[in-house]
C-alpha positions as CSV (number, residue, x, y, z in Angstrom):
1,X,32.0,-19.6,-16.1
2,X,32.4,-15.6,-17.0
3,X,35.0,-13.7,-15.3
4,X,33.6,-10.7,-12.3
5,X,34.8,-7.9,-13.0
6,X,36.1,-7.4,-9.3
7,X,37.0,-3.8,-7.9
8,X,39.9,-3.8,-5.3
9,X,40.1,-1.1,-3.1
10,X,43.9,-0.4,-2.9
11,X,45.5,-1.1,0.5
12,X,48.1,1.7,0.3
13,X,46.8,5.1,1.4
14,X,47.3,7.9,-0.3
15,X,49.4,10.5,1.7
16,X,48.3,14.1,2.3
17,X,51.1,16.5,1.0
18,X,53.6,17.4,3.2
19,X,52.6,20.7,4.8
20,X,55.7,23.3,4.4
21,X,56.4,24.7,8.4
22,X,56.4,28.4,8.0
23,X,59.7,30.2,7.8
24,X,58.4,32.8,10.4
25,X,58.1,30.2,13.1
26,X,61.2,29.4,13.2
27,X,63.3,32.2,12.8
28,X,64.0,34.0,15.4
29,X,62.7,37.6,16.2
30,X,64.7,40.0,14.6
31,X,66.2,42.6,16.7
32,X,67.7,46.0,16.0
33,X,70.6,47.1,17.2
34,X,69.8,50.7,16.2
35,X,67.2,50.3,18.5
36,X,68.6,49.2,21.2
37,X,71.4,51.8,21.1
38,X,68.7,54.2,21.3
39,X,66.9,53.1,24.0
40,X,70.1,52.1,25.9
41,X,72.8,54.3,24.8
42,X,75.5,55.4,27.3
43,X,75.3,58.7,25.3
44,X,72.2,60.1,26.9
45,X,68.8,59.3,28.7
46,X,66.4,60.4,26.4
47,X,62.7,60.8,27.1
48,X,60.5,58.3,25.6
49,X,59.7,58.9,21.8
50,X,61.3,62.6,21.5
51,X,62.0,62.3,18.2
52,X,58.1,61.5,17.5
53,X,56.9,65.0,18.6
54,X,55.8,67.3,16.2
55,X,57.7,70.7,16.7
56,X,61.9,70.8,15.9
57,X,62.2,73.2,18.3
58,X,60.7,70.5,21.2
59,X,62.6,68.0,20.1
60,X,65.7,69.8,20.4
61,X,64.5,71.5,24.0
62,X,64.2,68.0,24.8
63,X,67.5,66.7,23.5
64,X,69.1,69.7,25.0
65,X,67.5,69.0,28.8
66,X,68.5,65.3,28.5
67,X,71.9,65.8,27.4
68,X,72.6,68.6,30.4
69,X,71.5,66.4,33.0
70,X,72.8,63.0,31.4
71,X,75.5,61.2,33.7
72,X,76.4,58.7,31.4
73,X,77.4,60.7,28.5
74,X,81.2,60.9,27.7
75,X,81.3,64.0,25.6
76,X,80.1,67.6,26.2
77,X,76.4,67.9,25.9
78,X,76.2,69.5,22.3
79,X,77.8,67.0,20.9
80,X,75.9,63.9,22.6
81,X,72.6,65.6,21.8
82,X,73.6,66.1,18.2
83,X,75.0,62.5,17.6
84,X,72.1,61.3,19.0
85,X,70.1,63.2,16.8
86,X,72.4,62.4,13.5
87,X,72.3,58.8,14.5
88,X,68.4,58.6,14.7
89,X,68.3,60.1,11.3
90,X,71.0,58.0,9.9
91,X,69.4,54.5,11.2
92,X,65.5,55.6,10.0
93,X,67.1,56.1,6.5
94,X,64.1,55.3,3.6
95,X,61.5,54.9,6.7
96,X,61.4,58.5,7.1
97,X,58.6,60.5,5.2
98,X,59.8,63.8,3.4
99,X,58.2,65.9,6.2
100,X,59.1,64.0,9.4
101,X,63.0,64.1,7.7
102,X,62.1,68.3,7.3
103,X,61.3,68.3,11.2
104,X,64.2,66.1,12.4
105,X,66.3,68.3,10.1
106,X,65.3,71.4,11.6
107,X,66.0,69.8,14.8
108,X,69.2,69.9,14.3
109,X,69.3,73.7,13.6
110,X,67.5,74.3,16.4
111,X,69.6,72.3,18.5
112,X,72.4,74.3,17.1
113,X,71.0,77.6,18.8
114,X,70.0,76.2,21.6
115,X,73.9,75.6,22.5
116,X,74.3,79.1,20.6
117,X,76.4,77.4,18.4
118,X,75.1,79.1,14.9
C-alpha cells in the first residue's frame, strides 16, 4: 500500500510579537520648576504672560507696576522686578530666538530707568 503524503496543521500557534508599551505612557508628565517659580514666586505677582509682549519698555512698565504693589516680595521693588526678569531669561536659555532675547534685554535697560537707576 503507498504511503499519503499527510499535511498536519501544527497545534502550536504562532504568537504575535510582543507589542513594546510606549515609554510616554508611563512616564510621568514632566514638570518645570522654572515654571512654577514663575507663576508662583513669592518674589512678585506678575500679570499673565508679561514677558510675551512685544515692546521692552511694556514689559518693564509692567514689571515695574507689579513689583510696587507686590506684598509678597522680600526685597525692594527694583531688585524683585530685575531678578524676575534675569531669571526668566536665564531659565528660557537656547529657547529664546535672537530678537525676543534683544526685547527681554532691552527690558532690562528699561527697567533700569524706570527706577532711575542708569
Amino acid at each position: 500500500m503507498p504511503k499519503r503524503a499527510t499535511t498536519r496543521k501544527s497545534t502550536r500557534q504562532t504568537k504575535a510579537p510582543a507589542r513594546k508599551r510606549s515609554s510616554a505612557r508611563r512616564k510621568k508628565p514632566v514638570r518645570k520648576w522654572s515654571g512654577r517659580v514663575t507663576a508662583t514666586s513669592d518674589a512678585l505677582d506678575l500679570k499673565h504672560d508679561v514677558f510675551k509682549q512685544r515692546s521692552a519698555g511694556a514689559i518693564a512698565r509692567s514689571l515695574k507696576r507689579s513689583a510696587e504693589r507686590s506684598h509678597r516680595r522680600k526685597s525692594d521693588p527694583y531688585r524683585s522686578a530685575m531678578s524676575m526678569l534675569v531669571f526668566y531669561i536665564n531659565r528660557a536659555g537656547k529657547n529664546l530666538s535672537a530678537p525676543r532675547r534683544r526685547t527681554l534685554e532691552a527690558a532690562k535697560g528699561e527697567l533700569r530707568r524706570a527706577f532711575g537707576r542708569d
